[in-house]
PLY file of the C-alpha trace (Angstrom):
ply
format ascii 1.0
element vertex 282
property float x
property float y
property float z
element edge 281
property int vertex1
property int vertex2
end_header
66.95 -18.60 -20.61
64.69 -16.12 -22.17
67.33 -13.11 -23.51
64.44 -10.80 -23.79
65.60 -7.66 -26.31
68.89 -9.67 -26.20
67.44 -11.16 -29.44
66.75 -8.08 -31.14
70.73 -8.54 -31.73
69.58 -11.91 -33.22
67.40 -10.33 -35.32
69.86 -8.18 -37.02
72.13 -11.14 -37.82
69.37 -12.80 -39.37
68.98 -9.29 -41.30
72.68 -9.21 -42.97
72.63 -12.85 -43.60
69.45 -12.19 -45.72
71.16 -9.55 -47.33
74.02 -11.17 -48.30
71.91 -13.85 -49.62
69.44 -11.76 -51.34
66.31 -12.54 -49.55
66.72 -8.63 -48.81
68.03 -5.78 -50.97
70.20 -3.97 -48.25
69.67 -1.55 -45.41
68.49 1.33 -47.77
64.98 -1.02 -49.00
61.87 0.23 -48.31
59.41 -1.58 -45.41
56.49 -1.10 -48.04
58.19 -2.69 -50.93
57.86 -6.48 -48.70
55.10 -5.57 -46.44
53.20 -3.60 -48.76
49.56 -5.50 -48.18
49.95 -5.28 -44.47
50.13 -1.63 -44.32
46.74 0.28 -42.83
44.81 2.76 -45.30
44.83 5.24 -42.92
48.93 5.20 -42.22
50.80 8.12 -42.15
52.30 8.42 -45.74
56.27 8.69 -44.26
56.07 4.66 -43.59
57.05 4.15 -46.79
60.35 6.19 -46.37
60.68 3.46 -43.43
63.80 1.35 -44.62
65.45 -1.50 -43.48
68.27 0.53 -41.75
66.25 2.99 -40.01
64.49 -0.29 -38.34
67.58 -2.11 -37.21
68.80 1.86 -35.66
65.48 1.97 -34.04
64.84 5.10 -36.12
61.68 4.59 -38.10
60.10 7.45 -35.92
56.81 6.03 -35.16
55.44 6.03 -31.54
56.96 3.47 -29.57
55.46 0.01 -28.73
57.88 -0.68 -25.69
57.54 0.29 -21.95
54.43 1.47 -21.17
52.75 0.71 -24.95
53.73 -2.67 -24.71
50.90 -4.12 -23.47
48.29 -2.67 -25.73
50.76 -3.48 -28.61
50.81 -7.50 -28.15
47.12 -7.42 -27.05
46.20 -6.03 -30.44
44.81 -8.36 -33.25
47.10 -7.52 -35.59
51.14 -6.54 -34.48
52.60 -5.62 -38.18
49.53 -2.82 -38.64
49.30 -1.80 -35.31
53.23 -0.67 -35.14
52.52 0.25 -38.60
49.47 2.73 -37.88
51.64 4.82 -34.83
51.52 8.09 -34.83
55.15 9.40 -35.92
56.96 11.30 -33.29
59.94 11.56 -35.41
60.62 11.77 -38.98
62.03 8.29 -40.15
65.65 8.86 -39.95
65.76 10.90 -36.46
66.45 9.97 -33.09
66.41 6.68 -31.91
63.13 5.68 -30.72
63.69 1.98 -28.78
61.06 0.00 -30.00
60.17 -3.70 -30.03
57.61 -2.82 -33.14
60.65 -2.00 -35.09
62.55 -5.38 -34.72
58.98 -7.74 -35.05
58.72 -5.42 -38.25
61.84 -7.26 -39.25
60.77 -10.40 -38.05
57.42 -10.08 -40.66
59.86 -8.41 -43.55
62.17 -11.66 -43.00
59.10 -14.07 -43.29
57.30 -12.05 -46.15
60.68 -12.12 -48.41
61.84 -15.47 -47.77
58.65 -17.44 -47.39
59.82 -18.84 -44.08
59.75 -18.26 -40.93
61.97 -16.69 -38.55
62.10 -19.69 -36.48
62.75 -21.74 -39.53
65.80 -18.75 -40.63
67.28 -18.78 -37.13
67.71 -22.65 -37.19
69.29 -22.97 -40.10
71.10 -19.59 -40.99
72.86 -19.90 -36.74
71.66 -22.84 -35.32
73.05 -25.59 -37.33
76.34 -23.69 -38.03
76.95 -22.79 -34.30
76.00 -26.01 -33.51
73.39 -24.64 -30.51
69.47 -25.13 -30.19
66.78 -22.64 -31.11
63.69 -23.58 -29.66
60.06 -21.98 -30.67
59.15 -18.78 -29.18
56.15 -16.18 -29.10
54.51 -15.56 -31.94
51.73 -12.96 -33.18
48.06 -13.71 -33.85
49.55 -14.30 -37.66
52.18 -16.36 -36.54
55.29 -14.54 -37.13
57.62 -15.03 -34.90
58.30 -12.27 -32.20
61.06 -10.14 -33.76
62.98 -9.02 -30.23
61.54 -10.11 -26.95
60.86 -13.80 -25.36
63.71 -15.82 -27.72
65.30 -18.68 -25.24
68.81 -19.11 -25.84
71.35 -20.93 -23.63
74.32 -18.87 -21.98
76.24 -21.37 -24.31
74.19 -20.72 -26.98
74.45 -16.86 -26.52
78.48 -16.88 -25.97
78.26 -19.09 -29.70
76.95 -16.35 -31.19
79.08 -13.85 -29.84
81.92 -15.30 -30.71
80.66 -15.37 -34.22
81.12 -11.63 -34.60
84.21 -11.68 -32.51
85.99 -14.12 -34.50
84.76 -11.21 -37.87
81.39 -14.10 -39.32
83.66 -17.35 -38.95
83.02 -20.09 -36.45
84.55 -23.74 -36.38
86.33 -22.74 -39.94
82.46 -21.90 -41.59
81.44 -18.57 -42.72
78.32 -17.28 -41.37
77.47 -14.26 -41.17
79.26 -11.34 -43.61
82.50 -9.61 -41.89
81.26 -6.50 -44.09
77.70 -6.86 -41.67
79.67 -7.20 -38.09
81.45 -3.64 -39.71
77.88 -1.94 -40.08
76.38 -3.53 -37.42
78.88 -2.03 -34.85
79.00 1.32 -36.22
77.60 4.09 -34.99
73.60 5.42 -36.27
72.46 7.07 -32.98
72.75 7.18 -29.37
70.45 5.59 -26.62
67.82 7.73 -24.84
69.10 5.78 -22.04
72.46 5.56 -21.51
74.09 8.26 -23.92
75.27 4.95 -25.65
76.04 4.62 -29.47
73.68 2.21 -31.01
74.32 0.28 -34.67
72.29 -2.44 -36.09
71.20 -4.23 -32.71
74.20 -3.49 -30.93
75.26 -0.60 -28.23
78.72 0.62 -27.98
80.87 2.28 -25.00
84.23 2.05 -24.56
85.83 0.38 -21.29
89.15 1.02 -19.91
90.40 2.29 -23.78
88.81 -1.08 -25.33
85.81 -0.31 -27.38
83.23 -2.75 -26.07
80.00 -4.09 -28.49
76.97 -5.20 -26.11
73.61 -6.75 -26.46
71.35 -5.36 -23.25
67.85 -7.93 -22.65
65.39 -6.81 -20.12
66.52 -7.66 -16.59
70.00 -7.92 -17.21
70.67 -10.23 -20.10
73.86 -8.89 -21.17
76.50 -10.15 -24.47
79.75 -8.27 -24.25
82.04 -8.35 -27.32
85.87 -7.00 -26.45
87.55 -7.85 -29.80
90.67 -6.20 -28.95
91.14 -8.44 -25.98
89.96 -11.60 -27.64
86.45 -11.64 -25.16
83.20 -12.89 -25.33
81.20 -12.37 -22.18
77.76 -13.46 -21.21
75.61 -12.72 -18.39
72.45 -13.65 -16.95
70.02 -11.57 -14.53
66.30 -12.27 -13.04
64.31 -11.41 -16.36
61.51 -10.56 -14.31
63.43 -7.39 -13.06
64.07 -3.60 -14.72
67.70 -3.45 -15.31
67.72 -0.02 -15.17
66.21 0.19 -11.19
68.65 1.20 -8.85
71.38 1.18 -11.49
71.47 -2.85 -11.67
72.76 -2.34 -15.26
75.41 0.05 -14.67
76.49 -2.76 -11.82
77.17 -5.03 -14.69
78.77 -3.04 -17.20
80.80 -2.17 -13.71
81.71 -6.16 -12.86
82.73 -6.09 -16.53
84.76 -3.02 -16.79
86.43 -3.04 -13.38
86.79 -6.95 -12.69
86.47 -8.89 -15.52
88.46 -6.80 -18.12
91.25 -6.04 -15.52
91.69 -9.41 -15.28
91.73 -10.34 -19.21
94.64 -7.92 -19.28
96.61 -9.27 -16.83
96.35 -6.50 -14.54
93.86 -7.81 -11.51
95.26 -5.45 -8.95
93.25 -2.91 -11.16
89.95 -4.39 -10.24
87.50 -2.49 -8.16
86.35 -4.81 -5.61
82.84 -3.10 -5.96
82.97 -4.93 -9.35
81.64 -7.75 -7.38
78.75 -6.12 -6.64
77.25 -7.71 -10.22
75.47 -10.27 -10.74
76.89 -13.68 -12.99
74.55 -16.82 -13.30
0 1
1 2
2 3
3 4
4 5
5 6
6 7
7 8
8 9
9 10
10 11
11 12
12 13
13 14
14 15
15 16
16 17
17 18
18 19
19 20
20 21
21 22
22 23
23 24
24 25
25 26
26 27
27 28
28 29
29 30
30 31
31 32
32 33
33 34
34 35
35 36
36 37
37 38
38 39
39 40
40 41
41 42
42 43
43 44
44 45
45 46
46 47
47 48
48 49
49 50
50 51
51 52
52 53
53 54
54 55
55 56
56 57
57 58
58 59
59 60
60 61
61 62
62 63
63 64
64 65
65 66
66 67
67 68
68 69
69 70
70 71
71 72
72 73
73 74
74 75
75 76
76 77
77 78
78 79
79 80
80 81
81 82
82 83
83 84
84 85
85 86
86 87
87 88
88 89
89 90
90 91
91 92
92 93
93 94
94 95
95 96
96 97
97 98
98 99
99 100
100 101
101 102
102 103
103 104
104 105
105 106
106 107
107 108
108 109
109 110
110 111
111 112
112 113
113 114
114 115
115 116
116 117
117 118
118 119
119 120
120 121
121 122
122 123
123 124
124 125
125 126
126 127
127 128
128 129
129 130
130 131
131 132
132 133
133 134
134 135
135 136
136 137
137 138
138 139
139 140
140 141
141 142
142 143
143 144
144 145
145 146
146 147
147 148
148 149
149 150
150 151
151 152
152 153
153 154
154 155
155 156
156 157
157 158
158 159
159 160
160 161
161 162
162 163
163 164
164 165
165 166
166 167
167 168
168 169
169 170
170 171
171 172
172 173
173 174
174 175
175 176
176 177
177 178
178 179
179 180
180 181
181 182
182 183
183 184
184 185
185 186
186 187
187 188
188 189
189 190
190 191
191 192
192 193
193 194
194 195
195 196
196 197
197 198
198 199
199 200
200 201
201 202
202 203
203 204
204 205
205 206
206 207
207 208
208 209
209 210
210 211
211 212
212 213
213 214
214 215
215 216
216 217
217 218
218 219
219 220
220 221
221 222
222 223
223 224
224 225
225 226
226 227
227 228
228 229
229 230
230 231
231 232
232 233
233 234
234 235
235 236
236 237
237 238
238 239
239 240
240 241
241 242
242 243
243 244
244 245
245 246
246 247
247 248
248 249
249 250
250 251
251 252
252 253
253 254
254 255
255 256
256 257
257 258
258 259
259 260
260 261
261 262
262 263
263 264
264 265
265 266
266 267
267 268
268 269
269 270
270 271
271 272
272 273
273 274
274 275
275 276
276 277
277 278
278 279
279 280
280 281
């Protein structure tokens, strides 16, 4: 299934891993210092106070390329430059501006520092040690590989990954991603435009009957819920084709999850709402 911004989450696990393994500095390095000959002449001197973290916060403060720029963004020539020549509506650092530009600049960071590419990352940094399958996805007129829209991953494949972080980096007795980078990750940076919703490094937070609750959102309803204190991993799938946000369809998930499913993880399932089942589960 395609998890739409779903993988944006992806994106930021490929981010810490490359940390930790010193492809990348850490959240504080500058965009320029990797992607230095891709930026315009004409760009607004603040990109280079752009850093890693402000990118994985959505904070870099350029215009957006999502919702209605999203179009002219992938129909461009070049994707890195374009995002890179926005006009900044925020100082890097500010408010949380969501933006697909910010994760694909990510995407062409990863493949600039390691000499690989994402695809190539994502296979063998998750897919061999979950044990799931990665396949291609979109890529730019460059070739870099779409950093936060179009990756396909099973619901298998997804719940794998989420129980990565639940289980603090460790799956099937192998380290894999940094306990320190689930910690900064799900702490956090800013709140969504959206929802009101705190927002880490790829992940939104709310809190659900007392449990704080860590949850990837994907266009249309592609939805990874991560309930440590209740030992949960939840996945769900929607029409991808659909806004999530029409008519509330999102709030109708994080509903099924907070009135039926969690009631039920607890042991209490005289506590569910029966609107809960109202949501939609593939």
């Amino acid at each position: 299934m395609n998890i739409k911004s779903a993988s944006k989450t992806v994106i930021s696990a490929l981010v810490g891993i490359a940390i930790d393994k010193g492809v990348l500095k850490g959240v504080d390095q500058p965009l320029v210092s990797i992607l230095e000959n891709s930026v315009p002449d004409d760009a607004d001197e603040r990109v280079s106070q752009i850093t890693i973290g402000h990118l994985l916060s959505m904070r870099a403060g350029l215009e957006r390329t999502s919702g209605r720029n999203y179009g002219s963004w992938v129909s461009s020539g070049n994707w890195v430059r374009n995002a890179l020549s926005r006009t900044f509506v925020d100082e890097p650092g500010g408010r949380m501006l969501y933006s697909t530009g910010s994760t694909h600049l990510l995407s062409a960071a990863l493949t600039r520092a390691s000499k690989r590419s994402t695809l190539e990352l994502a296979r063998d940094w998750l897919g061999e040690p979950l044990d799931i399958q990665i396949p291609p996805w979109t890529r730019d007129p460059q070739g870099i590989y779409l950093g936060g829209n179009e990756m396909a991953l099973s619901p298998r494949a997804l719940l794998r990954f989420g129980e990565m972080y639940r289980l603090g980096g460790v799956i099937d007795g192998e380290r894999v991603l940094p306990e320190s980078w689930i910690r900064q990750s799900w702490t956090p940076r800013t709140s969504s435009p959206f929802t009101g919703d705190p927002y880490g490094y790829g992940w939104f937070i709310r809190e659900m009957r007392g449990h704080p609750v860590y949850y990837a959102w994907g266009y249309g309803g592609q939805m990874l819920y991560v309930v440590p204190s209740l030992d949960l991993t939840v996945v769900m799938t929607s029409d991808p084709s659909e806004p999530s946000r029409v008519d509330n369809y999102v709030g109708q998930l994080h509903g099924l999850m907070e009135n039926g499913i969690i009631p039920a993880v607890e042991g209490n399932p005289a506590d569910a709402d029966e609107s809960a089942a109202t949501g939609s589960i593939d």
